[in-house]
C-alpha positions in Angstrom: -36.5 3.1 5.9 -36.1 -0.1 7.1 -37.6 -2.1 4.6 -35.9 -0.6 1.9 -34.5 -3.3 -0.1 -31.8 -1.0 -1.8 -29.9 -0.3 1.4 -26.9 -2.0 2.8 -27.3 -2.7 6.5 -24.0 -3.1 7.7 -21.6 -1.6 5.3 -21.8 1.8 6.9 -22.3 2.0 11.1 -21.4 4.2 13.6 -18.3 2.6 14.3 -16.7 2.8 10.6 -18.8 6.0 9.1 -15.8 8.7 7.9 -16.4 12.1 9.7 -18.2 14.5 7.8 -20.0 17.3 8.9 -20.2 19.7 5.9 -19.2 19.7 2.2 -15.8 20.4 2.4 -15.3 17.7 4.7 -17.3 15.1 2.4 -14.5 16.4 -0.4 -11.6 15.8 1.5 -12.9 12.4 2.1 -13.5 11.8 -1.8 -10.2 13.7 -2.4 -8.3 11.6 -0.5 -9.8 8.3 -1.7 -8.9 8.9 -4.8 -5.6 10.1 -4.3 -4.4 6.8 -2.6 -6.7 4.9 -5.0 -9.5 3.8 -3.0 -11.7 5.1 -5.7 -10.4 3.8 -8.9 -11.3 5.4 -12.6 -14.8 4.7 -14.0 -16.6 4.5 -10.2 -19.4 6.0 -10.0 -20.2 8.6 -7.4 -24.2 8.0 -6.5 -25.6 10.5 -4.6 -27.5 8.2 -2.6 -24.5 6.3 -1.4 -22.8 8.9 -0.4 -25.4 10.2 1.4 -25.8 7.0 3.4 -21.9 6.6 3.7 -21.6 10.2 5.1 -25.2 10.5 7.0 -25.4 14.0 5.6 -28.3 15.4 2.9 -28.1 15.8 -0.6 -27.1 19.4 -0.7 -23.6 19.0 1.0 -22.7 15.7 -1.1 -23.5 17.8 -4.3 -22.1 20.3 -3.4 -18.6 18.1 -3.0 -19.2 16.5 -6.6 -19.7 19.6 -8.1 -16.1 20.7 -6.5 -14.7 17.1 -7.7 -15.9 18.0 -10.7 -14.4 21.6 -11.6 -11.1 19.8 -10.2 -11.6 17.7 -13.3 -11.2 14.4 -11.0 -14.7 13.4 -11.8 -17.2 13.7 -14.7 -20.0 14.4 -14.5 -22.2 12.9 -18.5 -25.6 14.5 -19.1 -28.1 12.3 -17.3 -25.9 9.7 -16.1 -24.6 10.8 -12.9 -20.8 11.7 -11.5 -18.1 9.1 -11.8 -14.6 9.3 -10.8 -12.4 10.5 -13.5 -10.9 8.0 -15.8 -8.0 10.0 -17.9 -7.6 8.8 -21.8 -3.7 8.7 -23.0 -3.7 11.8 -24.2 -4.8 13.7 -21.7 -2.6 11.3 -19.3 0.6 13.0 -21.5 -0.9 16.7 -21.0 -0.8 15.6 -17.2 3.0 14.7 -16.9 4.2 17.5 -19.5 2.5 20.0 -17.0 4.2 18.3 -14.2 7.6 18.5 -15.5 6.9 22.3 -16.4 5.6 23.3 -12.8 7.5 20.9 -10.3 11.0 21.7 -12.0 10.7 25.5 -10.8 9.4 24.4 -7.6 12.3 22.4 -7.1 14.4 24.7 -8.3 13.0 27.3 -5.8 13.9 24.6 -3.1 16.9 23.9 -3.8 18.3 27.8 -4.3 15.8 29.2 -1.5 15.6 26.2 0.9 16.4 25.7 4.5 18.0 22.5 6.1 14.7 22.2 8.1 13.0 22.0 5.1 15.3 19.1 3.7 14.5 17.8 7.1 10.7 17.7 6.6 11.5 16.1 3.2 13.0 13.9 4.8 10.7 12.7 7.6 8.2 12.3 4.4 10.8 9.9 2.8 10.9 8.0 6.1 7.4 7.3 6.8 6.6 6.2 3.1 9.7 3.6 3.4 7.5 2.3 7.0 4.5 2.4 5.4 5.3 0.2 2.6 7.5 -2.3 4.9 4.3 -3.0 6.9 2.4 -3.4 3.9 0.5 -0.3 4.0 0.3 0.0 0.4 -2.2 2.7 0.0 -1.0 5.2 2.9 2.4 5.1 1.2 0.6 6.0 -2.1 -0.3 9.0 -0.5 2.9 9.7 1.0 4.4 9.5 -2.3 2.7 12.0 -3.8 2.5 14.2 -0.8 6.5 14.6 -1.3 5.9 16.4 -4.6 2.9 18.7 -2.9 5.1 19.2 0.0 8.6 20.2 -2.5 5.8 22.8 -3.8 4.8 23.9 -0.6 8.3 24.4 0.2 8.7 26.6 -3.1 6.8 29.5 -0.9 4.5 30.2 -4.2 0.9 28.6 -3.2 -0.6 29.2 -6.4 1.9 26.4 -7.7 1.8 24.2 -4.7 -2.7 24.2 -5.4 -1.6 23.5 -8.9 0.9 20.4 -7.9 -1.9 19.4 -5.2 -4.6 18.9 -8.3 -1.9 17.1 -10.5 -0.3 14.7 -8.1 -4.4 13.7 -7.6 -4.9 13.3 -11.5 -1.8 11.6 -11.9 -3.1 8.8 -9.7 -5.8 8.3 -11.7 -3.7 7.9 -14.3 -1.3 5.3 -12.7 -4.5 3.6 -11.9 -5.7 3.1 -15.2 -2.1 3.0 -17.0 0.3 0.6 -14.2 2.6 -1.5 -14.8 4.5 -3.1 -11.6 7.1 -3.9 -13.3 7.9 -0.2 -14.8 6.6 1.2 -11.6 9.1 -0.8 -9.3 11.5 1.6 -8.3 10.6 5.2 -9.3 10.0 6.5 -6.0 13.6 5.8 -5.3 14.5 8.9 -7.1 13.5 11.1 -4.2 16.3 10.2 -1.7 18.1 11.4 -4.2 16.4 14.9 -5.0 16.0 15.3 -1.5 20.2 14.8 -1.9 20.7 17.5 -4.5 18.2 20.2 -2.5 20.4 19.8 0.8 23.4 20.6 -1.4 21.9 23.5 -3.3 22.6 21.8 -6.7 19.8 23.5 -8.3 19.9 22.7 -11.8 20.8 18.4 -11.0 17.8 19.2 -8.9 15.6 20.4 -12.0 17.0 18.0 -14.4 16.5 14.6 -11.9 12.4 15.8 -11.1 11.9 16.1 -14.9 13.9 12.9 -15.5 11.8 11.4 -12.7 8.4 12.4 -13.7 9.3 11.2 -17.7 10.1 7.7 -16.2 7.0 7.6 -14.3 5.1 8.5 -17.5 7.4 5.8 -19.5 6.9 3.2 -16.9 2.9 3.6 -17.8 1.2 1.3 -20.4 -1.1 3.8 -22.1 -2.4 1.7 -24.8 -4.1 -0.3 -22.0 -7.0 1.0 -19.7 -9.0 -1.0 -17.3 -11.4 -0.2 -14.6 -13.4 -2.2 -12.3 -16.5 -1.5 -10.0 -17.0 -1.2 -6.7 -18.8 -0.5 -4.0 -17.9 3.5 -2.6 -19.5 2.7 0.9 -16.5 0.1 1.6 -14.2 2.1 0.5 -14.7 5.0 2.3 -15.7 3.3 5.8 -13.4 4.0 8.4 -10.8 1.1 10.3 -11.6 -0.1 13.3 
């Protein structure tokens, strides 16, 4: 339509469009956005930019909201559309206290269980988050960051828990989103040298007590009594890099 005055010419091309060819592929997309924080708290989802960031129809875009959705990383308020998730304090609390209950048996598991390949692939994580953020690639490191935790459940051998970590890491950066403060924030992610540390040595309760001690400090460094969100524009976000 191309005297449509609603469309952006430009944002979305050829050259930057994300691959999609199906609804599971659109999700992974929105998934992934949000994990790294692309897509902050409070944006909302149109259907009709997705559909023009994506170039696929209607049903395969609802289809991912609707998954997005029952993940609990978007709302979805009668008559008003899908928006991405935005977490209230209490909820942000239930988040963490699950956290602490799940990823201490996984890293348990781990530690008693574990091989030294998979402290090696630990590891390798640990090494291309500390890359990442030295060439300024804030966002990728995000990811990586929270991929540790998924991959110490994956490691665990119980994929019921590693889904259940994979959901939670993605709510809790919603979470640090609304809720961060730099300054509380500054060095958490140091503590997984050290668990990675404890799981080559098979000390698995230090192991148990340092990811709960861990996950409490990331909750602690949060300010919870102040939520903000800004809006955007979900076609920039999601376009690809040259």
């Amino acid at each position: 339509m191309a005297g449509d005055p609603h469309r952006l010419v430009g944002v979305i091309n050829a050259a930057n469009r994300p691959r999609a060819e199906d609804a599971d592929a659109v999700h992974a997309h929105l998934f992934e956005a949000i994990v790294d924080q692309r897509l902050p708290p409070g944006t909302k989802l149109t259907e009709r930019s997705l559909v023009e960031t994506f170039d696929l129809g209607r049903r395969a875009i609802n289809d991912a909201l609707k998954r997005l959705v029952w993940e609990r990383l978007a709302v979805a308020p009668p008559n008003r559309g899908v928006f991405v998730a935005a977490p209230d304090a209490e909820e942000a609390r239930a988040i963490f206290a699950a956290r602490r209950a799940i990823e201490g048996g996984c890293v348990e598991a781990v530690a008693r269980g574990g091989s030294a390949a998979d402290a090696n692939l630990l590891l390798e994580n640990l090494a291309e988050e500390h890359r990442l953020r030295r060439a300024g690639r804030v966002r990728e490191a995000i990811r990586l960051s929270g991929g540790f935790h998924t991959l110490v459940a994956r490691l665990s051998g119980n994929p019921i828990l590693e889904e259940q970590v994979r959901l939670l890491v993605a709510r809790t950066s919603l979470v640090v989103a609304l809720y961060e403060d730099r300054a509380g924030l500054a060095c958490w992610h140091d503590d997984h040298e050290e668990l990675v540390a404890l799981i080559r040595a098979r000390r698995h309760r230090a192991a148990v007590t340092l990811m709960q001690k861990h996950l409490a400090d990331i909750e602690r460094g949060l300010r919870l009594d102040r939520p903000s969100t800004e809006g955007i524009d979900i076609r920039l976000m999601l376009a690809r890099s040259p």
